[in-house]
C-alpha positions as CSV (number, residue, x, y, z in Angstrom):
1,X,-1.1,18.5,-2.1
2,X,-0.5,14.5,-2.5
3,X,-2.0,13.6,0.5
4,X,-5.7,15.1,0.5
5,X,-5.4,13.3,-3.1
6,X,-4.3,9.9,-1.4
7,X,-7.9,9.9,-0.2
8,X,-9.4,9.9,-3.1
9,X,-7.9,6.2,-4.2
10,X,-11.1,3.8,-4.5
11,X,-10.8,0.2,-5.9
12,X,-10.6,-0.5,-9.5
13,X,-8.7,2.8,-10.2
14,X,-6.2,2.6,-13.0
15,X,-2.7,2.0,-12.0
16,X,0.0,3.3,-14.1
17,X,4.2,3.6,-13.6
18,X,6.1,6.4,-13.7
19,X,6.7,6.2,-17.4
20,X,2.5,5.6,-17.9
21,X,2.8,1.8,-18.6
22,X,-0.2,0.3,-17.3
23,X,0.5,-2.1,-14.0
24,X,-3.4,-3.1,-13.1
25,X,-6.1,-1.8,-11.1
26,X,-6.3,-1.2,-7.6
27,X,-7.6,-4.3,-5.5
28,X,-7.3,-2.6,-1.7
29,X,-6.0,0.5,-0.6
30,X,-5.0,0.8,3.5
31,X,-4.2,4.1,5.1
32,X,-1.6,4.3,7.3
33,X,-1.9,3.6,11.3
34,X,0.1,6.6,11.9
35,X,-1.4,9.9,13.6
36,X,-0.4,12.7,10.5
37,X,-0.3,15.4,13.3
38,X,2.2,14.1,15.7
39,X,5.3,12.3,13.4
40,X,6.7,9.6,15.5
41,X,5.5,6.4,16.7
42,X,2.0,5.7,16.2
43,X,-0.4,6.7,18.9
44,X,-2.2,3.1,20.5
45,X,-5.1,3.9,22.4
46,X,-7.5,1.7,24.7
47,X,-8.6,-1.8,23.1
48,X,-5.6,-1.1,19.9
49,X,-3.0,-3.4,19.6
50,X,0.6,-1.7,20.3
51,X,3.5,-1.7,17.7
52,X,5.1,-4.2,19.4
53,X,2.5,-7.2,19.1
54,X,0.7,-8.4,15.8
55,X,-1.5,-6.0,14.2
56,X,-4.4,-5.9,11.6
57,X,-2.3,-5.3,9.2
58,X,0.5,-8.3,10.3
59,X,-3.0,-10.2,10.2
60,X,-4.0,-9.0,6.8
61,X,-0.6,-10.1,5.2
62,X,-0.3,-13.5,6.3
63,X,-3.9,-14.1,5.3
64,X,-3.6,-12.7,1.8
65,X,-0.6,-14.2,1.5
66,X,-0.3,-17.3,3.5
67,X,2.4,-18.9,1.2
68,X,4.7,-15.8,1.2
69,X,6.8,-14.8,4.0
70,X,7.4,-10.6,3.9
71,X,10.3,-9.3,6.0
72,X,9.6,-7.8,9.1
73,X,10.6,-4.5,8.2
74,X,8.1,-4.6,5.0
75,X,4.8,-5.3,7.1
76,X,6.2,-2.1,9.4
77,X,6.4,0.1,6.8
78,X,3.0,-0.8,5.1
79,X,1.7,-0.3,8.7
80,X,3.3,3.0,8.9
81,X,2.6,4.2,6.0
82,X,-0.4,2.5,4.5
83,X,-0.5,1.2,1.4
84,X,-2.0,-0.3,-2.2
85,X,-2.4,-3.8,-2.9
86,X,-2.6,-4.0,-7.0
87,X,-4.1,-6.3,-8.9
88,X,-2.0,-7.3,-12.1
89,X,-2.7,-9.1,-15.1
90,X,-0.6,-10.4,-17.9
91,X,2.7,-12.1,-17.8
92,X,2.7,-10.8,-14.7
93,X,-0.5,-11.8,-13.3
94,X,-1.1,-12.3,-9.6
95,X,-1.0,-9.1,-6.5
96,X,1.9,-6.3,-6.1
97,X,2.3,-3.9,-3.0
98,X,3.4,-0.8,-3.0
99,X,3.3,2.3,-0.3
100,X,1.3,5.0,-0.2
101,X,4.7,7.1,-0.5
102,X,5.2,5.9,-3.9
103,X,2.4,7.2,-5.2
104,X,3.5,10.5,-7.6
105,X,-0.5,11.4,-8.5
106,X,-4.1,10.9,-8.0
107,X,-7.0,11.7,-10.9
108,X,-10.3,10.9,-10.6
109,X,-9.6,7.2,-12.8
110,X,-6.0,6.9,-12.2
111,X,-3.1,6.4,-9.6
112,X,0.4,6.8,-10.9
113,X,3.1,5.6,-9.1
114,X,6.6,7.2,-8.8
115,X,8.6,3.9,-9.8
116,X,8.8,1.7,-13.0
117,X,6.4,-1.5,-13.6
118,X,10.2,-3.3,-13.0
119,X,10.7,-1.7,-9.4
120,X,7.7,-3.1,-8.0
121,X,8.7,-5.8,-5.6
122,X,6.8,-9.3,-6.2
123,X,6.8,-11.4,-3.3
């Protein structure tokens, strides 16, 4: 099962595409906000900050990435359902995000994602 795996993701893993091309290493990894047990809108309990209104992670992405402005809809989904921030090198060099969702497998060393180096979004 994928998501006892998901757990298991540490910095510095191995990140590799679909077709095992190398993308970088894991810089940060964020689990989601969302309660796995009840599917829906996320629970917010006493001193969290509701869906509506800026959250940790709203707060995270503007202050790793100050100069880039990510839709709306992005920041929700990484808050929903938690995500990998990768560190890339190369022609290529700087940060990539993806979901937890499109990760295909966990190993001890490695993370493999379920999309190509080219469908990784750069913002």
């Amino acid at each position: 099962m994928l998501h006892g795996k998901l757990m298991q993701i540490e910095e510095g893993m191995l990140v590799v595409d679909r077709i095992g091309e190398k993308v970088g290493s894991v810089d940060l990894v964020r689990y989601s906000d969302e309660d796995s047990n009840k599917p829906g809108p996320e629970t917010v309990s006493a001193g969290e900050t509701p869906s509506n209104q800026s959250s940790w992670v709203d707060d995270l992405i503007n202050v790793l990435q100050p100069h880039s402005e990510l839709p709306e809809e992005l920041k929700k989904r990484f808050q929903r359902e938690g995500y990998l921030r990768i560190d890339v090198k190369g022609i290529l060099a700087g940060e990539r995000y993806v979901t937890l969702q499109q990760v295909k497998d966990v190993t001890p060393k490695q993370v493999t994602l379920n999309l190509t180096k080219d469908e990784i979004p750069s913002f």
